[in-house]
MARGUVO-837743 format. One record per residue: residue in one letter; x, y, z of N, C-alpha, C in turn. Coordinates in pm, whole numbers, plus 32768, in hexadecimal, padded with zeros to 4 digits. Atoms other than C-alpha are relative to their C-alpha. Last residue first. Layout:
AXYZXYZXYZ;...
REM end
This chain:
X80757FB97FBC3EB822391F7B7FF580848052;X804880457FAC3FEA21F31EB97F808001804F;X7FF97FE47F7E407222991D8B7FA87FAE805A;X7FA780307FDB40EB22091C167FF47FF880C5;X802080887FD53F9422171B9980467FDA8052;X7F5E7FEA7FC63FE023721B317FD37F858085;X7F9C7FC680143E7023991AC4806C7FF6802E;X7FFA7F8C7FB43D4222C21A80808C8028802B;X7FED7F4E80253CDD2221194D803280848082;X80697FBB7FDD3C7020E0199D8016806E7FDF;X7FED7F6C7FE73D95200B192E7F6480637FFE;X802E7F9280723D361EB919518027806D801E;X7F917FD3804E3DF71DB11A307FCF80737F99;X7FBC7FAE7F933CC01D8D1B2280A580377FD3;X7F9D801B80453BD41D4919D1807A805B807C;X7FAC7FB97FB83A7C1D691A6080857F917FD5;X7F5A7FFE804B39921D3619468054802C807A;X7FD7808A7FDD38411D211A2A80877FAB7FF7;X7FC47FFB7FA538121E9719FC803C7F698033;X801F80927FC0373F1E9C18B880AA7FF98066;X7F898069802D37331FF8189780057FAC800E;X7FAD7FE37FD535CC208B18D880857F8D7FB9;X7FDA804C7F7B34D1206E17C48072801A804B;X80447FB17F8634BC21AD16C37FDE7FB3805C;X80A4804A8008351C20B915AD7FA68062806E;X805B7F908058364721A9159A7F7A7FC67FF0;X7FE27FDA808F36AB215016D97FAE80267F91;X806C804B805E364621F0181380657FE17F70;X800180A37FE73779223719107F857FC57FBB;X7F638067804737CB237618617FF27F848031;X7FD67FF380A436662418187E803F7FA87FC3;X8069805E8009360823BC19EF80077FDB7F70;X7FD880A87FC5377E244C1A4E7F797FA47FB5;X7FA3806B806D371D2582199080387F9F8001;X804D800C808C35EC25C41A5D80567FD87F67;X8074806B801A3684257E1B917FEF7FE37F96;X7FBC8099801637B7264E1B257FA17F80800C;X7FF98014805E369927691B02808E7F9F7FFF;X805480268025361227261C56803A80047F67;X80317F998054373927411CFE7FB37FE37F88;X802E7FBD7FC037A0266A1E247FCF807B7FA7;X7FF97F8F803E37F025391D847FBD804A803D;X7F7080228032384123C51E36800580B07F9C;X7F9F80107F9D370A23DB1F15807F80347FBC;X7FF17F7E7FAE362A24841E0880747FD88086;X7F7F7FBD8023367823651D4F800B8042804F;X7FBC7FCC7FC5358122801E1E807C806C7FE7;X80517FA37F62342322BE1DAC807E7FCD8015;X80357F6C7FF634A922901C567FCE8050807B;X7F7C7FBA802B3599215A1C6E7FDD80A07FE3;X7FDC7FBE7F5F347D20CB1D41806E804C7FB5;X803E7FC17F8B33B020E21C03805E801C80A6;X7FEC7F538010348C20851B0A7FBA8051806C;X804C8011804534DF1F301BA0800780907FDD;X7FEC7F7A802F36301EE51C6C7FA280137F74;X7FB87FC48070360A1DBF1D117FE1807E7FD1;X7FA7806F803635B91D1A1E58803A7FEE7F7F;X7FFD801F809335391E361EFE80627FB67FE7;X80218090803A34C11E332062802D7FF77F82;X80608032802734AD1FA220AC7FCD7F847FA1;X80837FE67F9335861FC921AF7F7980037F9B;X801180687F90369F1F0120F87F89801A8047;X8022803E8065367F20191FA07FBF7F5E8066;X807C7FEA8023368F210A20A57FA37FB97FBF;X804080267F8F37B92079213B7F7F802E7FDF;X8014809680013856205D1FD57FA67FFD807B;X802A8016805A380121D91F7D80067F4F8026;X805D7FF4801538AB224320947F867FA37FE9;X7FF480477F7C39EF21A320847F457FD88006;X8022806C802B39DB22211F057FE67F9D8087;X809A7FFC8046399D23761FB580147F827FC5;X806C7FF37F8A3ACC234F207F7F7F7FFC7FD6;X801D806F7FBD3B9223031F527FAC7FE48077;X7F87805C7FD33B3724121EA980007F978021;X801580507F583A38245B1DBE80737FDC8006;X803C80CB80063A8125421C8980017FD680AE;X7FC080167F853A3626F31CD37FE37F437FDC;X7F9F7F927FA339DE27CB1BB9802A7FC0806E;X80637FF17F6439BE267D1AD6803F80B28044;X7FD67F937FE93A56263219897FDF803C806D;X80347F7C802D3A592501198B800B80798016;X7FF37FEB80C23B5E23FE199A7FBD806C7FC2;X7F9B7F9D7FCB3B2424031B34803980127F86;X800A7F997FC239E123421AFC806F80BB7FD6;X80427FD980473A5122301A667FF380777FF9;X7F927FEE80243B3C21E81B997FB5803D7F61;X7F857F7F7FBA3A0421F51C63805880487F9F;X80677F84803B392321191B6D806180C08018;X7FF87FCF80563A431FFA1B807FA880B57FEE;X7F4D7FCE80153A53202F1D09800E801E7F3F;X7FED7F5B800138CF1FF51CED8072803A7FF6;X80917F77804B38B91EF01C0E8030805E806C;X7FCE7FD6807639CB1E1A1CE77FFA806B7F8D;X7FB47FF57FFD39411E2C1E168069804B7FA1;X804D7F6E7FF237EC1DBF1DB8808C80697FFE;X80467FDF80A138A41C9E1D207FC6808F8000;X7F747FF9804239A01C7A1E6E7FC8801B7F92;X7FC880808061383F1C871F60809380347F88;X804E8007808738331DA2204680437FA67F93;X808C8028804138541D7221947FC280107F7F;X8004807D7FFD39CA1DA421D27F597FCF7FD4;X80BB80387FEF399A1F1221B37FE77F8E7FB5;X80497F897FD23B091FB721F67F557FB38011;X7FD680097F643BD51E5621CC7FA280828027;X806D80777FBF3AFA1E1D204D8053801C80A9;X808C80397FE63AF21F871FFA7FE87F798064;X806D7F877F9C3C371FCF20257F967FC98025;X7FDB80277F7B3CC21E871F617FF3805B8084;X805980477FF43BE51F321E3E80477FBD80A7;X80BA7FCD7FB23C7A20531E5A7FCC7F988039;X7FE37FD87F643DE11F941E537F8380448012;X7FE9802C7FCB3D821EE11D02801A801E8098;X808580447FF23CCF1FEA1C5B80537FB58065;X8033805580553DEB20E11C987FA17F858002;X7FC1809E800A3E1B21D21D9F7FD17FC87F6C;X8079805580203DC7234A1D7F803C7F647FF2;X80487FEB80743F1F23F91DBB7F6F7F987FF3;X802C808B7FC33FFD24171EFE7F3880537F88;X8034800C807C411E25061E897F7F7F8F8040;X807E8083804B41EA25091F9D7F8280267FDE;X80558011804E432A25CE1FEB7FB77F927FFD;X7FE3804B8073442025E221097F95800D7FB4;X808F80917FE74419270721C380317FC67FB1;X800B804C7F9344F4286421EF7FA47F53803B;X7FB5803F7FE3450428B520C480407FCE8082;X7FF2807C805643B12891207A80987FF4801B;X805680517FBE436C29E0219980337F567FAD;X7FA680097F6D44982AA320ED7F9E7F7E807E;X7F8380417FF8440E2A741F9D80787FE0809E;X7F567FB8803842BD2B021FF4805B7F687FEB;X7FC27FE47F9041782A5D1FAB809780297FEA;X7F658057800E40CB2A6B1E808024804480AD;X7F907F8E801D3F4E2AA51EC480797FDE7FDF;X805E7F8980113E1D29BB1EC1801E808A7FE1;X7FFE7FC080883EF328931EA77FB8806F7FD3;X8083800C806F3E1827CA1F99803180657F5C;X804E7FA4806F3F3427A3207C7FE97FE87F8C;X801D801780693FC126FA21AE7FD680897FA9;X80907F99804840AC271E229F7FCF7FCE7F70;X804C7FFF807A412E25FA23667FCA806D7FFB;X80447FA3805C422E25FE248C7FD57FE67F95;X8031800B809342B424F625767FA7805B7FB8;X807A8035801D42FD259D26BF80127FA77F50;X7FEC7FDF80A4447A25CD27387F487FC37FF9;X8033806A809B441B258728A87FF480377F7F;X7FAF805D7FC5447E268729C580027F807FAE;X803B8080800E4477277C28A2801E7FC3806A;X7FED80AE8074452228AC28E97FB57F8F8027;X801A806D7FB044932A15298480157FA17F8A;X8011802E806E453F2B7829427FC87F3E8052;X7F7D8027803744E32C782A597FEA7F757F9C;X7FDA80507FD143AD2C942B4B80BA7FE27FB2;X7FC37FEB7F2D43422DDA2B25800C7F5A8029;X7FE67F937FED43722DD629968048803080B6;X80537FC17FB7432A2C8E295380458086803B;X7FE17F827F9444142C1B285A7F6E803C802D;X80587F9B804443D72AA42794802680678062;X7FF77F827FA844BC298727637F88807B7FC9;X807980317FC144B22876266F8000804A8093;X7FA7800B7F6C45DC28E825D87FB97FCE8078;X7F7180257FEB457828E1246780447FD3805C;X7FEF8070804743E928BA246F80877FDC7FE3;X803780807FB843C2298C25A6800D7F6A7FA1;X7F9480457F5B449A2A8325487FF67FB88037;X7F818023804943E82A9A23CB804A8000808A;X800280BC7FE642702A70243E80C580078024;X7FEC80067F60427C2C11248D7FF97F658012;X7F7B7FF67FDE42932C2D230C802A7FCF80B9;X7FC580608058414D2B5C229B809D80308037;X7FB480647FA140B92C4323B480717F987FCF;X7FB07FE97F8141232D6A22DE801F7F9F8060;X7F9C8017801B40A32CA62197805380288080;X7FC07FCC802B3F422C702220808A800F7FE9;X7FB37F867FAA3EBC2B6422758065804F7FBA;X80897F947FFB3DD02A7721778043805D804C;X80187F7880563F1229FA20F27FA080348015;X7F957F6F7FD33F85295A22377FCB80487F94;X801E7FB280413E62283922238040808B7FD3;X8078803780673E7827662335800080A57F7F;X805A7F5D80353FB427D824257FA27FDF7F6E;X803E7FD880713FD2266124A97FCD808E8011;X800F7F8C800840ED262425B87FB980157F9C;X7FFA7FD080A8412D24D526297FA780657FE5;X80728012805B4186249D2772800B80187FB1;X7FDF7FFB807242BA243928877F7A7FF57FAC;X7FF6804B80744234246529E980287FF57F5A;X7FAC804C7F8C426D25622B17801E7F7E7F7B;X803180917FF441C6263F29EF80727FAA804E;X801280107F36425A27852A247FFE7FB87FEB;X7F987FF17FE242AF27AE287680237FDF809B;X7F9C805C803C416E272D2826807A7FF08029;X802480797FEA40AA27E428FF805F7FB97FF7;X7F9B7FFA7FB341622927288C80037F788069;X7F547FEB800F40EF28D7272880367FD08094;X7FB7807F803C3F8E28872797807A7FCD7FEE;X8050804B80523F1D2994289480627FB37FAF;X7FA2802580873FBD29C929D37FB37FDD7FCB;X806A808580423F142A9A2ADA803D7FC47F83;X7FE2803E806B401E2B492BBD7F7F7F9D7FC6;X80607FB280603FB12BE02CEF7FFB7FC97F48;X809D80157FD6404F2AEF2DD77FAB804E7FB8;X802C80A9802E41982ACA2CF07F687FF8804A;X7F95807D7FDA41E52C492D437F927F687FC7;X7FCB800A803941792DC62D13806F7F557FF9;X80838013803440932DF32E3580597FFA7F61;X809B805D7FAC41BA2DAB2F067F947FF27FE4;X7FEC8090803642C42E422E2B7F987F958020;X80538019806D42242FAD2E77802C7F447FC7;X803780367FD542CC2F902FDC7FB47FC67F78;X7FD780737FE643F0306A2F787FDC7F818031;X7FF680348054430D31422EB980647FB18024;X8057806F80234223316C2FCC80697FDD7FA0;X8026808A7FE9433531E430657FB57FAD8009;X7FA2803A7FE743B032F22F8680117F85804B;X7FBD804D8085428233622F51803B7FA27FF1;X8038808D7FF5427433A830C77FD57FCC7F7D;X7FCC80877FA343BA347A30CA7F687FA8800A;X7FA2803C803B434F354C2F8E80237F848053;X800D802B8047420D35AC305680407FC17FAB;X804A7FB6805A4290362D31767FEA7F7A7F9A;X80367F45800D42D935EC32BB7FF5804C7F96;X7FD17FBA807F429F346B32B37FE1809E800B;X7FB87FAB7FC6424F340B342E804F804B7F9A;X804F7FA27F764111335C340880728077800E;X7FE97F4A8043416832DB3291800A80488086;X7F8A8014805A41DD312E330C7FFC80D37FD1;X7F9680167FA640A6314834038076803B7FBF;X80077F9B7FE13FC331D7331B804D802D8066;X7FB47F878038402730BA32317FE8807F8033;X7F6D80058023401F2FCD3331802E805D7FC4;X7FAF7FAC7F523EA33064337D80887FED8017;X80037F8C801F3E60301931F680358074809C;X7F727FD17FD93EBF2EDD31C17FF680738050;X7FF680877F923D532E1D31AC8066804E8048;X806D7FBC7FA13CF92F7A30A280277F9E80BA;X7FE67FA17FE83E512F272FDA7F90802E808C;X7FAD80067FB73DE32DB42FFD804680A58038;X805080507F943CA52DD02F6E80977FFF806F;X80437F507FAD3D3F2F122E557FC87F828088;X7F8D7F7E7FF03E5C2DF62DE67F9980558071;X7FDA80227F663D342CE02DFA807880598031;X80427FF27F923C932DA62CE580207FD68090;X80077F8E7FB63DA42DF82C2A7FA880098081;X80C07FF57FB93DE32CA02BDF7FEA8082806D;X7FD2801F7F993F412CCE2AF97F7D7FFF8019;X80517F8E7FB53F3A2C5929CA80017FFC805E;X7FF87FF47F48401D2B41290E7F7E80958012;X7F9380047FBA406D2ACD27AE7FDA801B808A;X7FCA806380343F4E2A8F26AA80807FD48067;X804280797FF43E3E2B7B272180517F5B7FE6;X804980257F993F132C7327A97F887F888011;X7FC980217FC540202C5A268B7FA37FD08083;X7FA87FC17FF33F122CA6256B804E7FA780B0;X7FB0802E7FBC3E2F2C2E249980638038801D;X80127FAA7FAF3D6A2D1A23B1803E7FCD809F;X7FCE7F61803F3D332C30229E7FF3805B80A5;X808C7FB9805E3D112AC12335802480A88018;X7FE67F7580563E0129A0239B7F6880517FBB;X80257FED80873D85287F247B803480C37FC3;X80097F7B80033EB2283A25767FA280257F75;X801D7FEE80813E9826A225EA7FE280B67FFE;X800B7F717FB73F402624270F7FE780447F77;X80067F8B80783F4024A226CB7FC680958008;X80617FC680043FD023D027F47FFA80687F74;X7FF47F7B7FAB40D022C627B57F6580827FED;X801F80017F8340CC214E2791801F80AD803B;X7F987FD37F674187217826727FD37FFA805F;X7FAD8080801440AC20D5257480747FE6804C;X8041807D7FB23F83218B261080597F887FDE;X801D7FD47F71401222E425D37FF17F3A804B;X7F4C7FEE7FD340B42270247C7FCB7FFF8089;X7FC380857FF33F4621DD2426808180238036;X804A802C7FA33E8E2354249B805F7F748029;X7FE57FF27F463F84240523FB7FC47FD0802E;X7F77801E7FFB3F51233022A0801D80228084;X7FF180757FD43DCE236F22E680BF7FDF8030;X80397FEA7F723DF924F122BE80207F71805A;X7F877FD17FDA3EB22489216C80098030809E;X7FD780407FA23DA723AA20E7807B803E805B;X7FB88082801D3D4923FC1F8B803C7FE5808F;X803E808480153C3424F9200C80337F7C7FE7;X803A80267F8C3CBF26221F847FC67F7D7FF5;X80887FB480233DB2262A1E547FC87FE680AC;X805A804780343EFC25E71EB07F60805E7FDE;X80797F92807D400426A11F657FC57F6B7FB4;X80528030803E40D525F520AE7FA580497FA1;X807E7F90806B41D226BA212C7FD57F8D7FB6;X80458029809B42B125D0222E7F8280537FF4;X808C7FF47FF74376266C23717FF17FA87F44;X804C7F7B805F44E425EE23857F8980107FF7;X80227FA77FB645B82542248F7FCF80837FAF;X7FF47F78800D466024662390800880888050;X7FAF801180124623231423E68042808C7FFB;X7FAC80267F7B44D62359244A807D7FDC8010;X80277F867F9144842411231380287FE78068;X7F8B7F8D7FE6453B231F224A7FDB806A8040;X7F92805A7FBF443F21D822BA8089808D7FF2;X7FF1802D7F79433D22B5225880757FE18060;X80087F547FCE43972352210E7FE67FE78090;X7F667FC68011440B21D920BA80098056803C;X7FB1803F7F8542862159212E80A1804E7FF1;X801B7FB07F7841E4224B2074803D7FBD8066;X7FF77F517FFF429E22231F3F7FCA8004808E;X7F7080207FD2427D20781F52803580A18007;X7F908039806F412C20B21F6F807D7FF8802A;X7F807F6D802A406120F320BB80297F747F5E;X7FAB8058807F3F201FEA20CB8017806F7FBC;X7FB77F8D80613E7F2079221B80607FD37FA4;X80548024807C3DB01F8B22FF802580787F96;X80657FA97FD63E711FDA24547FAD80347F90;X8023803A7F963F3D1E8C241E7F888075800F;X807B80677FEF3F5F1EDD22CF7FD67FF2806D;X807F7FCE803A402C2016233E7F887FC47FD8;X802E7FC27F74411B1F3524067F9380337FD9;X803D80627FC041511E4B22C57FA48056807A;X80668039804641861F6E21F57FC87FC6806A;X805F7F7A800B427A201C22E37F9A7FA57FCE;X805A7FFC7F7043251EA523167FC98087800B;X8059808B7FFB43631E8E21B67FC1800B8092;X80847FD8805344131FF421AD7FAB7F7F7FFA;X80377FF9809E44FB1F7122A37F9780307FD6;X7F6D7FF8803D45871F6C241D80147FEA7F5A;X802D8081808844531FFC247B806480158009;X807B805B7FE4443020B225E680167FC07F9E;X7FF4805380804561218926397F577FC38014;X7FE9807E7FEC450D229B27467FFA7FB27F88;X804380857FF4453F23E826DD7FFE7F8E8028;X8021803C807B465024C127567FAD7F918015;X7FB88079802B4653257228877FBD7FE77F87;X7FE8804C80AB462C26E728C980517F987FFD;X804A8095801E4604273D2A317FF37F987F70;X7FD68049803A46FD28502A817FE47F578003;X7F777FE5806E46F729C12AB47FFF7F797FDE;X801C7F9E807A456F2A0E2B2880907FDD7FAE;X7F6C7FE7801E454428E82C0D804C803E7F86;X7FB68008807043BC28F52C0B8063803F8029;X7F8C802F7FCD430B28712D4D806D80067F7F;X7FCF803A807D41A4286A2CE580947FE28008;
REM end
């Protein structure tokens, strides 16, 4: 691996020379950022700062690292977060097993190296000036983090989900998200040879510390509005007519007005259109709108109050045909991007 423990840390490479050209780049890899996600972009790399992404699940924030990854031409090294995470699955381990394959391979050197030790203190003593050797860059297994930080190449860094991990690891982020450095114990402190681009996200499931946020830029990345769903839909699943289209994005945004234990995200309206493409439909009747909710709701009693609120009071479904792309639909803090 070949890590130069005192002094590889360079600064990012430029890539946009504007928030217009973020957008544009991100279209290119079918992702319609706002003028918020592009800014928080374009100043992250300007900056040399990680970005916290919170939202509900599902609005696109996984994706976002995927389009930065692919708008940079750089690899995406992705760390999923989950309760009980800890340094060895996220930072490094050593491979014990080829330690004891090589210890056993070694083993007449090392009987060589003890043969003439006259006691026990003196051959201690020189295994432990040898111990570096099963203690070094060939035993080393790097997981994601330390990946990142080796990488011969400049990447982008998604920790998916940080609030499902616990608060301790939440602390052991903080050297890596300030100084982009991390300490290995028997190797010593190791720097970036490539500043990475960093994204964490979160589902809001916990508060995160103050010391973790202040270290990041912020983003907020909120249920889109009809108009940008719908421009989802049609670059995500080009095959479905602009009327069919329409109806369901209205039904979606409908949807997310109720009271629901869990509204559809955007991934589920993705869904929901390719389902709507695989089974031929050319409008939105009550029937497929019943054999397909279950895509777009995962709990039988939102089912059942979704089938409710989209009947009117004639007890026919809504008449869906009204699509009014300047209308206010009802859904929340409109102001955010996908």
């Amino acid at each position: 691996m070949g890590y130069n423990l005192y002094h590889l840390s360079t600064g990012s490479q430029v890539m946009f020379k504007d928030k217009q050209e973020v957008k544009a780049t991100l279209s290119h890899q079918q992702y319609i950022a706002s003028d918020e996600i592009a800014t928080v972009l374009f100043l992250a790399e300007r900056l040399d700062k990680p970005v916290l992404a919170e939202g509900p699940a599902g609005v696109g924030k996984t994706e976002l690292a995927k389009a930065w990854a692919g708008a940079s031409s750089r690899e995406l090294i992705r760390l999923q977060c989950y309760e009980g995470l800890d340094e060895t699955k996220a930072l490094y381990e050593w491979e014990y097993a080829k330690q004891m394959l090589y210890t056993q391979l070694l083993r007449d050197k090392l009987a060589d190296l003890l043969r003439d030790a006259e006691t026990l203190t003196m051959a201690a003593d020189r295994l432990a000036n040898e111990e570096d050797v099963f203690f070094s860059e060939r035993f080393l297994l790097p997981r994601p983090l330390l990946r990142a930080l080796t990488s011969q190449q400049p990447v982008v860094l998604l920790i998916d989900e940080i609030d499902r991990a616990d608060a301790e690891f939440e602390a052991f982020l903080l050297e890596i998200l300030s100084d982009f450095q991390v300490s290995v114990p028997e190797l010593g402190t190791i720097h970036a040879r490539h500043q990475p681009l960093v994204l964490l996200t979160s589902n809001n499931t916990r508060e995160l510390s103050e010391a973790l946020k202040r270290r990041c830029l912020y983003l907020f990345v909120d249920y889109p509005s009809m108009d940008q769903e719908l421009n989802i839909v049609r670059i995500k699943v080009p095959g479905l007519n602009l009327k069919l289209a329409q109806q369901a994005v209205q039904i979606v945004q409908r949807l997310r007005t109720f009271d629901l234990k869990k509204s559809p995200s955007v991934s589920e309206t993705i869904d929901w259109a390719k389902a709507l493409v695989a089974l031929n439909a050319n409008h939105m009747d009550e029937e497929t709108l019943n054999n397909t909710l279950t895509v777009l709701l995962k709990h039988e009693a939102d089912v059942q109050r979704a089938r409710g609120g989209l009947r009117s009071r004639s007890g026919e479904p809504t008449d869906l045909d009204q699509y009014n792309p300047n209308g206010d639909y009802g859904t929340t803090r409109r102001r955010r991007g996908r």
